[in-house]
C-alpha positions in Angstrom: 131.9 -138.3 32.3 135.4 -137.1 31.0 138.1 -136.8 33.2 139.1 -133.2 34.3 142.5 -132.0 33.1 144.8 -129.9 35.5 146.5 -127.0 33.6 150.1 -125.8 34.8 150.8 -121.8 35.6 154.3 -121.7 33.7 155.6 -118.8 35.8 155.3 -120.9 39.3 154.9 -124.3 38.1 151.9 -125.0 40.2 148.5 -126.2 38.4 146.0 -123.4 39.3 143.6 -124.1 36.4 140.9 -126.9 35.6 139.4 -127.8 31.8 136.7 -130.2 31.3 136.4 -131.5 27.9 133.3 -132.0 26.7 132.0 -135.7 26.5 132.2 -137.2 22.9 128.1 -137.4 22.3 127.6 -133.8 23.5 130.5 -132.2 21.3 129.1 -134.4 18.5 125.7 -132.4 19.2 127.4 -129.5 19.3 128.9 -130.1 16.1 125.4 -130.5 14.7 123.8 -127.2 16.3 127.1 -125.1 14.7 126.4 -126.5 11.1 122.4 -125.6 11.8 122.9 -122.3 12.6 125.7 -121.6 9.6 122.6 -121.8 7.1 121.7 -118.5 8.7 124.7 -117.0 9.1 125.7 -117.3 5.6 122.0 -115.7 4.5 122.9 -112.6 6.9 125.1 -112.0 4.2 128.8 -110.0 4.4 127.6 -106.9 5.6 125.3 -108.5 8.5 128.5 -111.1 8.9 131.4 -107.8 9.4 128.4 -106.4 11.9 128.6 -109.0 14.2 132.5 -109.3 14.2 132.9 -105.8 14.7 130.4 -106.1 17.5 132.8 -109.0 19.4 135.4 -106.8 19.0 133.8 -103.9 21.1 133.0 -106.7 23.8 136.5 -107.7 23.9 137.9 -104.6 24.2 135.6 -104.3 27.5 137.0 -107.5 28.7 140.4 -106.7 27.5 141.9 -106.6 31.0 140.7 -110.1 32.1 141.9 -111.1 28.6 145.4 -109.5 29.2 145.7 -111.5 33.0 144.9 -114.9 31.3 146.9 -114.4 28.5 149.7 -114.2 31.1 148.4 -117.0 33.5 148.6 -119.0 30.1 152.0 -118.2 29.1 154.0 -116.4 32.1 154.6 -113.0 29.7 153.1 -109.4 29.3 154.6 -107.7 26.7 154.3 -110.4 24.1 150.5 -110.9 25.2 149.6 -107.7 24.5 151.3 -107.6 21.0 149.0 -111.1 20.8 145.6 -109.3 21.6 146.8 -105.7 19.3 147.4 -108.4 16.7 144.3 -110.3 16.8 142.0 -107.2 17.3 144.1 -105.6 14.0 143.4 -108.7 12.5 139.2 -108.6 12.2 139.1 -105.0 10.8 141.9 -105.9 8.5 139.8 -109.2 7.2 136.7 -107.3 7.3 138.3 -104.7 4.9 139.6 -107.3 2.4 136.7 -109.5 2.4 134.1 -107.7 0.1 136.3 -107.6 -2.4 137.9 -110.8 -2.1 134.5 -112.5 -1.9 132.7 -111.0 -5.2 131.1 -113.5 -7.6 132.7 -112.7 -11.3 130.8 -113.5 -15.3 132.2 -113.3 -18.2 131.6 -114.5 -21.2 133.7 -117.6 -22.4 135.5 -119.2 -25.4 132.0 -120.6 -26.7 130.6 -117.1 -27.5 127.1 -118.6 -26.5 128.2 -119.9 -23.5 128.5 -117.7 -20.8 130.1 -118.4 -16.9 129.4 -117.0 -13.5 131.8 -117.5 -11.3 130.7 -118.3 -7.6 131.5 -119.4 -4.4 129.7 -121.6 -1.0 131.3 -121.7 2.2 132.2 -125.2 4.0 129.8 -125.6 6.6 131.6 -126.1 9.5 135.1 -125.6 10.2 137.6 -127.1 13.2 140.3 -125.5 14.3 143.0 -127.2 16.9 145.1 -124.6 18.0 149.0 -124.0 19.9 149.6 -123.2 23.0 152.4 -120.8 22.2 150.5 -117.8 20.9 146.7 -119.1 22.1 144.6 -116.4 21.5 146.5 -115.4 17.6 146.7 -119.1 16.2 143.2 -119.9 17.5 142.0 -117.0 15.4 144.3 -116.5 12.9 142.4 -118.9 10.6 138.9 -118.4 12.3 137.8 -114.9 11.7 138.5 -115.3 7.9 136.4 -118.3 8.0 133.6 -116.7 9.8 133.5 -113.8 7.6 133.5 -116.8 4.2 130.3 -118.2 5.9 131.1 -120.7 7.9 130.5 -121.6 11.3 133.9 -122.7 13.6 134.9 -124.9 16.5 138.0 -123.9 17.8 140.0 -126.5 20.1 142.7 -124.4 21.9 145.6 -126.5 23.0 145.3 -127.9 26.8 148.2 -126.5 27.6 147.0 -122.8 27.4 143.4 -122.1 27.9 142.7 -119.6 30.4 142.1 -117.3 27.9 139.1 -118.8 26.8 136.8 -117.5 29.3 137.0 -113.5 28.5 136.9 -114.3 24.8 133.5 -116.3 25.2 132.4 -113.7 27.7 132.6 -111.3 24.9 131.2 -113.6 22.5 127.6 -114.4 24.8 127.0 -110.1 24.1 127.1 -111.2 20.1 123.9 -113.9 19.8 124.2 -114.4 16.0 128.4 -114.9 16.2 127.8 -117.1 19.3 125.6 -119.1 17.2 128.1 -120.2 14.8 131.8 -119.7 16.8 132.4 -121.6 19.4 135.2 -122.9 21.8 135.7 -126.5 23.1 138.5 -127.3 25.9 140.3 -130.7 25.8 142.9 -132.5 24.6 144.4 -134.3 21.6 141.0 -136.9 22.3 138.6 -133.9 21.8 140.7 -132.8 18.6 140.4 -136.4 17.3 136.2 -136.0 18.0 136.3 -132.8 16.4 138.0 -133.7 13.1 135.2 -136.8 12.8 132.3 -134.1 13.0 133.6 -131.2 10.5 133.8 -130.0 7.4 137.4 -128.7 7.1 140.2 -128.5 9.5 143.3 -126.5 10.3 145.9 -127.4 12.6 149.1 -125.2 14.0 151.2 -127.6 15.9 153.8 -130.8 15.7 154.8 -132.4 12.4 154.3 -136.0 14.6 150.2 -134.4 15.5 149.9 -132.6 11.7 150.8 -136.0 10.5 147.7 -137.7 12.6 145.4 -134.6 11.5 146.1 -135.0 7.8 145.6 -138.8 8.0 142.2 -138.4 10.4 141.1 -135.5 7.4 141.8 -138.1 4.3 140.0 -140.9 6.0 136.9 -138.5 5.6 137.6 -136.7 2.4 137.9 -133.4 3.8 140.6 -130.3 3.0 142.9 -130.0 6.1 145.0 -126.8 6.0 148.5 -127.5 8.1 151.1 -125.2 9.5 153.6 -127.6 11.6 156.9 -127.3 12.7 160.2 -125.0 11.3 164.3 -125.1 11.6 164.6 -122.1 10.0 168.1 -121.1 8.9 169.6 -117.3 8.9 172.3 -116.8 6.1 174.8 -114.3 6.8 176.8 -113.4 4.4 180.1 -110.8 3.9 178.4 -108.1 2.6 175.7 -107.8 5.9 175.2 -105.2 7.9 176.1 -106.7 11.4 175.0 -104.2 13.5 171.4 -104.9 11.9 172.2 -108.7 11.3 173.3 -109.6 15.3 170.2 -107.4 16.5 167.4 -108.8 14.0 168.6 -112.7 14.4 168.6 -111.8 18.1 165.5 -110.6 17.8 164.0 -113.3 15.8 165.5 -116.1 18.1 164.1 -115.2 21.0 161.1 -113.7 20.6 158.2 -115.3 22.9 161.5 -116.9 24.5 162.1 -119.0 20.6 158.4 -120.3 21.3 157.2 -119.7 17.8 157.7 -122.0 14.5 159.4 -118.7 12.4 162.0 -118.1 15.6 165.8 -118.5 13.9 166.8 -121.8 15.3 170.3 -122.0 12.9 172.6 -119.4 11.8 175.2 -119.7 8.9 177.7 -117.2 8.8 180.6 -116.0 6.3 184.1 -117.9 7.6 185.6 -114.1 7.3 183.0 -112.4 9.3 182.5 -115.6 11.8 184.5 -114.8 15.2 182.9 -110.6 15.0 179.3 -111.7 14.0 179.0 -114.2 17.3 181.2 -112.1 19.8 178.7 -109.0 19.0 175.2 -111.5 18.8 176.3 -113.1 23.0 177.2 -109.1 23.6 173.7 -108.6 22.9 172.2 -111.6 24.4 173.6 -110.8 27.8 171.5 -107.2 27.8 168.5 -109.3 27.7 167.2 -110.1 31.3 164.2 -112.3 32.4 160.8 -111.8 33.8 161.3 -113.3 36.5 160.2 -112.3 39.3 157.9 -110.2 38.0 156.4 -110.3 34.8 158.4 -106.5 34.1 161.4 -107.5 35.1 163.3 -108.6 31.6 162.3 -109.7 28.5 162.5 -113.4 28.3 159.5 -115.1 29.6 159.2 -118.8 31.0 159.1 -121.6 29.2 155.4 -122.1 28.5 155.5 -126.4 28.2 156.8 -128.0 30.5 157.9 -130.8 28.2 159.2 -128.3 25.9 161.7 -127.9 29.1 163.1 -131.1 28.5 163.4 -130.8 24.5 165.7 -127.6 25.4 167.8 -129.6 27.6 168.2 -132.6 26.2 169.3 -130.6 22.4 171.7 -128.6 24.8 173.4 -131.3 26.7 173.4 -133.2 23.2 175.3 -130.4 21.4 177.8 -130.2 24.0 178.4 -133.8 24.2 179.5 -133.6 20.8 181.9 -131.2 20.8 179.7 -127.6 20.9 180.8 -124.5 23.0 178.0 -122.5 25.0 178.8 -119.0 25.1 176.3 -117.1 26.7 173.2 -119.1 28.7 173.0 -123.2 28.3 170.8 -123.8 31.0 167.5 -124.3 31.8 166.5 -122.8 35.4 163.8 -123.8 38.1 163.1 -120.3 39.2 160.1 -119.6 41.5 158.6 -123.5 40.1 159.1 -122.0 36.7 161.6 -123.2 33.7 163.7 -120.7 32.2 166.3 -120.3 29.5 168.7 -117.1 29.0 169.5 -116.8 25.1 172.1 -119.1 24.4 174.4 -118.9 21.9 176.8 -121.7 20.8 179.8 -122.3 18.5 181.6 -125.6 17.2 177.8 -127.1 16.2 177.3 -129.5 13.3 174.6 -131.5 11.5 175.2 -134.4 13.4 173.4 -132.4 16.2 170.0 -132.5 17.8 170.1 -128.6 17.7 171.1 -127.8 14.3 168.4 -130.8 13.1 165.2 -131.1 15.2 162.9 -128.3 16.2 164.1 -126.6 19.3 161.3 -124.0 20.7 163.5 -122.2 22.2 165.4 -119.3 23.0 168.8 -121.1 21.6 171.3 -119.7 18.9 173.7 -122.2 16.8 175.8 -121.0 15.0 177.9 -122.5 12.2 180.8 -120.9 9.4 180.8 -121.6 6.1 182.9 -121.1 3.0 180.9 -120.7 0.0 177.3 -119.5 -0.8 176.8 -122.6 -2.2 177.5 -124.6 1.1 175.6 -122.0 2.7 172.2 -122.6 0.7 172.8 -126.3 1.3 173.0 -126.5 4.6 170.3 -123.9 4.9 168.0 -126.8 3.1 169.9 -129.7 4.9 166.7 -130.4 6.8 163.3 -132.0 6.6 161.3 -128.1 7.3 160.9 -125.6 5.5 158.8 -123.2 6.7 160.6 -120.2 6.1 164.5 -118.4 6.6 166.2 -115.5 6.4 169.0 -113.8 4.5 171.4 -110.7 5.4 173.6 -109.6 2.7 173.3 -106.7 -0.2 170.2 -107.1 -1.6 170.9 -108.5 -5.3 173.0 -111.4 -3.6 170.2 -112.1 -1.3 167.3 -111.9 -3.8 169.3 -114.4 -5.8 170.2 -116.8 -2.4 166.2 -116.4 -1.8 165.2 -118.0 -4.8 167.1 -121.1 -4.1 166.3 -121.7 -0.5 163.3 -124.4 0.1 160.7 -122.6 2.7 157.5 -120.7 1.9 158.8 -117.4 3.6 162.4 -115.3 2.6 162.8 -112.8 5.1 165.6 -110.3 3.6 167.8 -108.3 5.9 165.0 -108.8 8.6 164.0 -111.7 10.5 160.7 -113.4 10.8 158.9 -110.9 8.8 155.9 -112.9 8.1 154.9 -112.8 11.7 153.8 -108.9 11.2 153.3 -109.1 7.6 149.8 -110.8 6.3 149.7 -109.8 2.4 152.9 -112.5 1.2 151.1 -115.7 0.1 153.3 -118.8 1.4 153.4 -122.6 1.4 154.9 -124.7 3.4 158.1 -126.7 1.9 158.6 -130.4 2.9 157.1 -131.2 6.9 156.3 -127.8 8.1 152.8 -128.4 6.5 150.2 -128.4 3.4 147.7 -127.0 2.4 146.6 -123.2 1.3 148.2 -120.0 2.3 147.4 -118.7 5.6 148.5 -115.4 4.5 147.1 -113.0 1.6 143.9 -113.7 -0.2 144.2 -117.5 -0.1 144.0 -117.2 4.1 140.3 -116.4 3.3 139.2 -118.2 -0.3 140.4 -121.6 1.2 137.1 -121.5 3.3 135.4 -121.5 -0.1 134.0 -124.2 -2.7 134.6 -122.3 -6.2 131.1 -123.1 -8.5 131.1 -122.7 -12.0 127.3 -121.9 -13.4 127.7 -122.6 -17.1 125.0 -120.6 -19.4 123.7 -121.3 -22.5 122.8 -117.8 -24.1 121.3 -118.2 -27.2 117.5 -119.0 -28.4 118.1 -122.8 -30.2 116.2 -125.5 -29.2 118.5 -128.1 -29.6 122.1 -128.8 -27.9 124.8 -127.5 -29.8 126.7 -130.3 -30.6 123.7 -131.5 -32.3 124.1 -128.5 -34.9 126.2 -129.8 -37.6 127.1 -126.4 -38.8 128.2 -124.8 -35.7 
């Protein structure tokens, strides 16, 4: 029998919560039963398909209250949660919108005028997903409902870390008999994943570049696509001809968010030698506004730190930069509050590369910020570093169109921050580690899930091949 794993409440530290992952011969069985029961699901067709989703979402919005509670046992926030579960509800009627359209079978005739070509596509059988635990219940269906509505059946593994939340979706999902067929949800840890990958068809994995690497290398072994989104650094350019007011508040913004739990939070921030010393005094006026939500979940806006490992990352980047010569404005330390670990927004000055914090992946609600002289120094330190996942720009908008085109990430966010997080139509790759693989976003997010056929006709009357006809 598997062993039991305990699962930490992040608000009060205390482990409150029990998975058992399922043994390796039964989620092997499972694995079978999913890709039985996809032969159906694709013959209900797209229509029968957008039924049944439709019909989960009614039965989650009854269970949306329990969802809402587990959402926060999982990650010790409330607001952010239910931005999570308007997101992911927003998300099946968008897909099932988009989806006859982006799944019509095309002919035309070819080059060969008696040679004519219908264009088709087959779902994979069975997908795996192996989800975060920094936005649960969005990255474990962010790639899943498109794949459902492509045909295929799903196993989602949500991370160990955060899987209360589980239970109310699945509750929903036993009022849907021909979804609950071909979607299901496994609990475990990276073991289960590791089981999972061996028994699908396709995988996709949100997480760590050091786990993506494992994934991708478990996927090749078995010939099979693996879709990737790992970790980001991204950079925020600033240059002299921002709008500060908007620049402070949407860097702020996109720092801190989900307390910098997220792989497009700002983690690095270049900014104009002349506009320097007013762009950081106005960004720590700002961070001080923002309170916790501690004790209560109401209280402020900055919820706990959802891993505790992550806890230790935070510190040890801090202490690192600080070592080395960095000043902490605002915030710099990681509180035990209530069994909880918590960060203020922290914003620091007199950073380098040779830092921890200006380098590796941070995951947290931290703000370094550095000067620069010239645009060109600016673009390469914004791609001095092995992500690219995506970045922003604030300047006038024909300097930072053309700063855009030269930063490497899949995602230029101008005179915003993190847009890509509430915008789905941009298609985007990942650049260097932050992953491979298709687009998550756009019409890609759902064709990925698809094995393009060609069916090749021959349309006239002859009875022997053509290239036996000398005269053709």
């Amino acid at each position: 029998m598997t062993k039991p794993i305990e699962v930490r409440n992040p608000r009060n530290g205390k482990f409150d919560y029990v998975i058992i992952p399922p043994p390796p011969r039964l989620l092997a069985q499972q694995c079978k039963r999913s890709r039985r029961a996809q032969v159906n699901w694709q013959k209900l067709g797209l229509e029968g398909r957008i039924e049944a989703l439709q019909q989960w979402k009614a039965a989650i919005v009854s269970e949306r209250d329990r969802l809402t509670e587990a959402l926060v046992n999982d990650t010790g926030r409330l607001s952010t949660s239910i931005l999570e579960i308007d997101s992911f509800l927003s998300s099946i009627d968008r897909w099932c919108r988009l989806a006859p359209e982006l799944l019509q079978d095309s002919a035309k005739n070819t080059a060969i005028p008696f040679i004519a070509l219908q264009q088709t596509s087959v779902p994979y059988p069975l997908v795996g997903i192996i989800s975060p635990w920094n936005f649960p219940l969005l990255l474990s269906t962010i790639d899943t409902i498109p794949a459902l509505l492509a045909g295929c059946a799903v196993i989602v593994k949500p991370s160990e870390i955060a899987p209360r939340f589980v239970a109310p979706l699945t509750t929903a999902l036993n009022a849907v008999p021909k979804l609950r067929d071909v979607l299901t949800f496994v609990e475990g840890a990276g073991a289960t994943g590791s089981i999972l990958i061996d028994n699908v068809d396709l995988v996709c994995f949100t997480g760590s570049v050091a786990t993506g690497r494992k994934v991708a290398e478990a996927a090749a072994k078995r010939f099979i696509p693996a879709f990737l989104e790992l970790g980001g650094k991204d950079p925020a350019i600033v240059l002299e001809s921002a709008n500060l007011e908007l620049a402070t508040s949407a860097i702020l913004w996109g720092s801190v968010v989900n307390t910098g739990q997220s792989c497009l939070s700002i983690e690095r921030i270049y900014v104009a030698e002349s506009i320097f010393e007013k762009f950081y005094h106005q960004l720590v006026a700002k961070a001080h506004r923002l309170g916790l939500a501690y004790p209560t979940v109401e209280s402020g806006e900055i919820g706990p730190i959802i891993a505790e490992r992550q806890a230790a990352i935070i510190s040890d980047h801090l202490l690192d930069a600080v070592e080395n010569g960095a000043v902490i404005h605002c915030g710099g330390v990681i509180e035990d509050l209530g069994g909880g670990w918590w960060c203020r927004p922290t914003v620091l000055t007199q950073v380098n590369h040779s830092m921890k914090v200006m380098t590796e992946e941070t995951f947290g609600p931290i703000m370094p910020i550095m000067p620069f002289s010239t645009v060109e120094e600016a673009v390469s330190l914004a791609n001095d570093s092995i992500y690219g996942l995506s970045a922003a720009v604030f300047a006038s908008e024909a300097e930072a169109l053309e700063i855009a085109q030269q930063i490497e990430a899949g995602a230029i966010s101008i005179n915003d921050a993190a847009l890509t997080a509430i915008m789905h139509e941009g298609e985007k790759n990942a650049f260097k580690f932050s992953g491979m693989g298709g687009s998550r976003m756009g019409a890609a997010a759902l064709k990925r899930f698809m094995r393009k056929k060609a069916i090749l006709i021959k349309t006239n009357a002859t009875n022997d091949p053509w290239w036996f006809d000398n005269e053709s």
